[in-house]
NUTI-825363 format. One record per residue (C-alpha): residue in three letters; x, y, z. Coordinates in steps of 0.1 Angstrom, whole numbers, always signed. Layout:
residues N
   rest       u       v       w
    ala       X       Y       Z
...
END
This chain:
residues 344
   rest       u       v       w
    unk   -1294    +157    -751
    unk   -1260    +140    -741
    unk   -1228    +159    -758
    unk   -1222    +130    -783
    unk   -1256    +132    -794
    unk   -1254    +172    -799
    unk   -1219    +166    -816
    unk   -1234    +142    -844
    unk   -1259    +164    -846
    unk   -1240    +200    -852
    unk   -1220    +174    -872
    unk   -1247    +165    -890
    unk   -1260    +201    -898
    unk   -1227    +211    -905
    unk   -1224    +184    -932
    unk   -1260    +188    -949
    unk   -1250    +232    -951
    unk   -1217    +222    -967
    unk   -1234    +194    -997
    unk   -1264    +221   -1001
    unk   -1235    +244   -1008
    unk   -1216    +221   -1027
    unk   -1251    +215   -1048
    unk   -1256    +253   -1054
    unk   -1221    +258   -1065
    unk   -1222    +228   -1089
    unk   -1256    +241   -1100
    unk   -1245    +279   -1108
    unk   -1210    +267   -1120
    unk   -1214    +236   -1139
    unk   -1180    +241   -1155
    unk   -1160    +250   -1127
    unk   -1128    +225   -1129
    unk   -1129    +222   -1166
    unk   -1103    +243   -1188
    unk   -1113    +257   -1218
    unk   -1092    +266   -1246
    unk   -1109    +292   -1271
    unk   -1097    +308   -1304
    unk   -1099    +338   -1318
    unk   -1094    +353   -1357
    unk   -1065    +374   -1367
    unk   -1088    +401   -1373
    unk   -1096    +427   -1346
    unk   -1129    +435   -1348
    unk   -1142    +396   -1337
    unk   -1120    +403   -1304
    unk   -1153    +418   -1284
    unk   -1174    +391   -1295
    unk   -1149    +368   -1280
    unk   -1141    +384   -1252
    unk   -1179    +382   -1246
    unk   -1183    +343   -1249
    unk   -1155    +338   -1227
    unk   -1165    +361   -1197
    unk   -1202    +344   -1197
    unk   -1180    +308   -1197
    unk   -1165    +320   -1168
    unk   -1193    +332   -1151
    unk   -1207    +290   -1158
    unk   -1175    +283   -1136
    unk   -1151    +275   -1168
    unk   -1117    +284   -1165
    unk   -1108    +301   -1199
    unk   -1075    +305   -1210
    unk   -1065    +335   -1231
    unk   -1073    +331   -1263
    unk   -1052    +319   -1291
    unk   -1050    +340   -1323
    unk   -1054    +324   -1349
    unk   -1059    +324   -1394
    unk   -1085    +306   -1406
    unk   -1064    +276   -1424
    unk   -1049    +271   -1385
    unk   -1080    +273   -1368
    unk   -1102    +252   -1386
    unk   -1074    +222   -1386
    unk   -1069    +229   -1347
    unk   -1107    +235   -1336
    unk   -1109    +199   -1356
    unk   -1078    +184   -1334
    unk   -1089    +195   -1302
    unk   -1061    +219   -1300
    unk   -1087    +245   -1291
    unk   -1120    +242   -1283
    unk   -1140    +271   -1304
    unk   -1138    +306   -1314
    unk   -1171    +327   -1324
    unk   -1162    +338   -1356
    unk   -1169    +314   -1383
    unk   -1181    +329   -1413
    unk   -1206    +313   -1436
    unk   -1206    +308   -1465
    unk   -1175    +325   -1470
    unk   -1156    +297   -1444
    unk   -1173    +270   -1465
    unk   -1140    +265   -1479
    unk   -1128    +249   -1447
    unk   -1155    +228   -1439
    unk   -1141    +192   -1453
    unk   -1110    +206   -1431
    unk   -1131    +208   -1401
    unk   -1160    +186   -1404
    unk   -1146    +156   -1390
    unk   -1140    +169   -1355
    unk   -1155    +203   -1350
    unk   -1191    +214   -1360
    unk   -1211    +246   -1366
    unk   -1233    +256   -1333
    unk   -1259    +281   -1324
    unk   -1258    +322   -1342
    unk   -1236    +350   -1335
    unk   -1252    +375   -1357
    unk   -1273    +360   -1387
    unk   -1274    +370   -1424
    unk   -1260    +411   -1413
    unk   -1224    +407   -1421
    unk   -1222    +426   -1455
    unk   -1194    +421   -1477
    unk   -1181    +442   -1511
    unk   -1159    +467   -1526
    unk   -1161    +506   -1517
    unk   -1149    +541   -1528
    unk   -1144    +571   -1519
    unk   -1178    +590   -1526
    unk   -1162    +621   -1545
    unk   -1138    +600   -1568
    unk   -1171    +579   -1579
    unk   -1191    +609   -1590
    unk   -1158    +629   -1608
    unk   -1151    +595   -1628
    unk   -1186    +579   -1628
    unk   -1173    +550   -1612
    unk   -1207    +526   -1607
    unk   -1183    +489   -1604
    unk   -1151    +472   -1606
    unk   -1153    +475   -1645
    unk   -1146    +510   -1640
    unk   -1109    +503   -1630
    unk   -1101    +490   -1666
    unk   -1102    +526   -1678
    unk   -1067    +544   -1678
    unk   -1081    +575   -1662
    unk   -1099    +557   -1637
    unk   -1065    +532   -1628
    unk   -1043    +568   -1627
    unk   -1062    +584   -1601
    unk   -1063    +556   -1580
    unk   -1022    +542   -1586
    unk   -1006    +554   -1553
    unk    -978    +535   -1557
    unk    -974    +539   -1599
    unk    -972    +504   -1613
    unk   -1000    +519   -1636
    unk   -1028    +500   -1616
    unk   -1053    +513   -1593
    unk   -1044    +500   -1552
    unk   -1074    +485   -1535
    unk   -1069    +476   -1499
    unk   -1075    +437   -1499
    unk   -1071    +412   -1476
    unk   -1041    +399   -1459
    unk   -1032    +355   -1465
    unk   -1052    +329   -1449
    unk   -1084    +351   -1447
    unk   -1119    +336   -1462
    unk   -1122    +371   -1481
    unk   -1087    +368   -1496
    unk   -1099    +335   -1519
    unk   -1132    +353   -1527
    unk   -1109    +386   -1539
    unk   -1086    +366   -1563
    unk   -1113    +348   -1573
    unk   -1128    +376   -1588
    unk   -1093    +394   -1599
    unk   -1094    +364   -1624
    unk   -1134    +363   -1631
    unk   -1137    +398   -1641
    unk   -1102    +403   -1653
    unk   -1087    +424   -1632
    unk   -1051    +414   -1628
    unk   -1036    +439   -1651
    unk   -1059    +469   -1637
    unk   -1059    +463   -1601
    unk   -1033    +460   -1573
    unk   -1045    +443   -1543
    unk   -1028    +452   -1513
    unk   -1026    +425   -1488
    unk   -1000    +435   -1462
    unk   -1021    +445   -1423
    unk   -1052    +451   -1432
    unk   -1057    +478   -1401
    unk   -1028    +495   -1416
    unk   -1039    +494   -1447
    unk   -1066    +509   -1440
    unk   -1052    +535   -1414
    unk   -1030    +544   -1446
    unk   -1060    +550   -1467
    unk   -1079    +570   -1445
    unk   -1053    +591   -1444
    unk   -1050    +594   -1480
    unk   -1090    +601   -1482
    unk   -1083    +626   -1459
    unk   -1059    +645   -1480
    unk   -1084    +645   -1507
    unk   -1068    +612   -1528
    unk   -1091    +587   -1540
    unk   -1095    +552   -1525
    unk   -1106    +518   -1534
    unk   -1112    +487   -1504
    unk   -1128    +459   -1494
    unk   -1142    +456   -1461
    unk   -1169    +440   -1441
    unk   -1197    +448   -1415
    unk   -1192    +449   -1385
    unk   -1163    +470   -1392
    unk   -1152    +506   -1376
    unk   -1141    +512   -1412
    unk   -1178    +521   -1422
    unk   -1180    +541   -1386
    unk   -1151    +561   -1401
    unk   -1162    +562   -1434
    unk   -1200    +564   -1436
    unk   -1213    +548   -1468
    unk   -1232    +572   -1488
    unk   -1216    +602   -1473
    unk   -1179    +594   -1475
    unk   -1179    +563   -1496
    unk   -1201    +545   -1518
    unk   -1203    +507   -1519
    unk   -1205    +497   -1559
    unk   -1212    +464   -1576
    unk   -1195    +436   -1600
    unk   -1208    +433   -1635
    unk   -1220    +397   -1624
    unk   -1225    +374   -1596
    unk   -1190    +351   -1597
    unk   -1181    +332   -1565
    unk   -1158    +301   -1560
    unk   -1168    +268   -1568
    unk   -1176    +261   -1532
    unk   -1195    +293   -1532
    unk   -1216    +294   -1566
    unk   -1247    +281   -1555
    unk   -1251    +312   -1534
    unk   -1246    +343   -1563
    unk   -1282    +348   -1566
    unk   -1279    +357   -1531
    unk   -1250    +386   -1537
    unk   -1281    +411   -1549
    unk   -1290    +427   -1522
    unk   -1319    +454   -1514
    unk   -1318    +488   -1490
    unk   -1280    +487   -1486
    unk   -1272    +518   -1474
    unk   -1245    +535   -1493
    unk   -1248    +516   -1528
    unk   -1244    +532   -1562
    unk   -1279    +514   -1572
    unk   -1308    +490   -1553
    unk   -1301    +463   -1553
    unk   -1270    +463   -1550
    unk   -1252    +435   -1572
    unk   -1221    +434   -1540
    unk   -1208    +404   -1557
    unk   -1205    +390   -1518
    unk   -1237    +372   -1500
    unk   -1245    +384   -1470
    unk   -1227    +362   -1444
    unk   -1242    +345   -1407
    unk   -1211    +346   -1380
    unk   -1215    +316   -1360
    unk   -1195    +299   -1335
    unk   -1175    +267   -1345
    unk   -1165    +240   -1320
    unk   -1148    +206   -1310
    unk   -1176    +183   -1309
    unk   -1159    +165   -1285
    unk   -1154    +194   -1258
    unk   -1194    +202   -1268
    unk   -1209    +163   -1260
    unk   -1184    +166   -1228
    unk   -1196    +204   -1218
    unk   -1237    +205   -1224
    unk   -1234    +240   -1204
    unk   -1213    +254   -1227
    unk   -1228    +238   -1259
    unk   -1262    +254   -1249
    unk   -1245    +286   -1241
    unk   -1228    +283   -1276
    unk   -1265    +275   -1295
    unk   -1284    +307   -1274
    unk   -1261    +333   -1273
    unk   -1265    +358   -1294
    unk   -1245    +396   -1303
    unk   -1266    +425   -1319
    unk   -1246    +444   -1346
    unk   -1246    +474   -1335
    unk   -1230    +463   -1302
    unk   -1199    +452   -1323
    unk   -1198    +489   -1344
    unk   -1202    +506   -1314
    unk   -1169    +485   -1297
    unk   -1151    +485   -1328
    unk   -1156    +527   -1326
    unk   -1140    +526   -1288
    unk   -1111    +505   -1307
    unk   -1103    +530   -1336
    unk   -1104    +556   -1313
    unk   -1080    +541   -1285
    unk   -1092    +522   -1266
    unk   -1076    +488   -1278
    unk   -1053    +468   -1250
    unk   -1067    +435   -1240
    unk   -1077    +448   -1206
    unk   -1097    +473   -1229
    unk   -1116    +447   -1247
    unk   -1119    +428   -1213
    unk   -1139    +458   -1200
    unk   -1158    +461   -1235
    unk   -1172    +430   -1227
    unk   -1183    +430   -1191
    unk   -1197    +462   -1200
    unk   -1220    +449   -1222
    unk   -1229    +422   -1199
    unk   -1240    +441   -1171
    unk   -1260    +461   -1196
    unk   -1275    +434   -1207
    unk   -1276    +415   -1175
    unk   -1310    +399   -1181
    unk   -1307    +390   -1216
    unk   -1274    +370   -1204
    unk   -1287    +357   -1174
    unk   -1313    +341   -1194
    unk   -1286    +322   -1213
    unk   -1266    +312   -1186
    unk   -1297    +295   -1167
    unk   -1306    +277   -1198
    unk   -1271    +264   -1199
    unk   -1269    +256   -1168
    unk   -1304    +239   -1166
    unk   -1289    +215   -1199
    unk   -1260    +202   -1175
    unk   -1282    +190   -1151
END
């Protein structure tokens, strides 16, 4: 063979290695190129589930920017805008509120965790049985609203939630449906401090009224049934948005409740991801990655433990994530090749 002939040829090998590499880089990373712009709630505990979606867009080639923090008013209008492209936190029905706000431009995809967030109103297991305290209509009686007045305005302090959260409507809502304003002082200010100030009160034997949510390392710290009790409303009363759903806020085998079912007042809510249906016709990878993905509970409590006890820096939840990952390497590897497979 003459030495131009061996060049084209060497030339020609070379260039068939370099497009089969190009084709199994393309293939395994169909987003690499594309920036990504994701979103994340102003509460804490939906950081690990971010962090998650993110490091498995990444591993699809994406580059991910931090995420921006966001309250739900914000999001919802920027997730709509394209400002950002999704966050995995949606709550439903309690962000049906913000759905004419986003419906335009951003959509509901796929299922973080479906119908297992819980919802309602807890207190400390000891101050329930000295004062028989079975619902919210307990904290009209004086006796009831001294024990629990930390502050003494004459009302009882329950830890709400802080502006621009989906529970925060809900919560008023139902200061004015059962009558509550003069009995019950919601306290709205950080809710982690909030309850980091209460715990610390239960722990000094005072008693202690909140709200909170599952997943939630409040109920790690606080077991419902042996610290705390979860107890009911007199009657299902949601917002107007909401009220076609209060026959779904009596719920059975909640662990922890003053009765079964338990009237919670709250319907159990999915948490699914929400994003720009623009970046999702333009990104079928991540789209399919956003439909199949999926979080078990107890993976959330368990990280949301670490985070109470520490072990709560971004480069923390980082390693949270990856963690899981790898532990659940071929449960995720099984979404990532149907993701990729949908951009080809």
């Amino acid at each position: 063979m003459k030495y131009w002939d061996i060049a084209k040829a060497a030339g020609l090998a070379t260039a068939i290695t370099v497009m089969g590499a190009s084709a199994v880089s393309a293939q395994d990373e169909p987003g690499d190129g594309v920036s990504v712009s994701p979103a994340r709630p102003t509460w804490d505990t939906g950081w690990f589930t971010t962090a998650i979606y993110n490091e498995m867009l990444r591993e699809l080639g994406y580059e991910v920017a931090d995420p921006t923090t966001l309250d739900n008013p914000a999001f919802y209008q920027s997730v709509a805008q394209g400002d950002v492209d999704f966050w995995v936190e949606g709550w439903f029905p309690l962000h049906n509120t913000y759905e004419d706000a986003f419906s335009d431009g951003a959509e509901k995809i796929g299922m973080v965790a479906e119908g297992g967030a819980l919802q309602g109103y807890l207190v400390d297991k000891e101050s329930a049985e000295e004062y028989d305290i079975t619902s919210l209509e307990d904290f009209k009686r004086d006796e009831v609203k001294e024990a629990f007045d930390a502050n003494g305005d004459g009302k009882a302090d329950m830890v709400a939630c802080p502006p621009g959260w989906g529970c925060e409507t809900v919560i008023e809502h139902h200061m004015d449906a059962y009558n509550l304003r003069d009995h019950i002082n919601l306290i709205k200010a950080s809710y982690s401090a909030s309850m980091a100030d209460a715990i610390s009160r239960y722990e000094n034997g005072e008693p202690i009224l909140f709200y909170t949510w599952t997943p939630n390392w409040t109920v790690g710290v606080l077991t419902p049934g042996e610290d705390v009790v979860w107890i009911e409303v007199d009657h299902p009363d949601l917002p107007e948005e909401q009220k076609e759903l209060e026959d779904a806020t009596e719920l059975a085998g909640v662990e922890g409740c003053v009765d079964d079912p338990c009237q919670m007042g709250w319907p159990a809510n999915d948490i699914r991801p929400v994003a720009n249906s623009e970046f999702l016709a333009e990104n079928p990878a991540a789209a399919t990655l956003l439909e199949t993905a999926s979080i078990p509970l107890d993976a959330v409590f368990a990280q949301n433990a670490k985070m109470n006890e520490g072990e709560d820096s971004e480069e923390d939840i980082k390693r949270h994530a990856q963690e899981w990952i790898e532990e659940n390497r071929d449960t995720v590897d099984g979404w990532l090749e149907e993701a990729r497979a949908a951009a080809n």
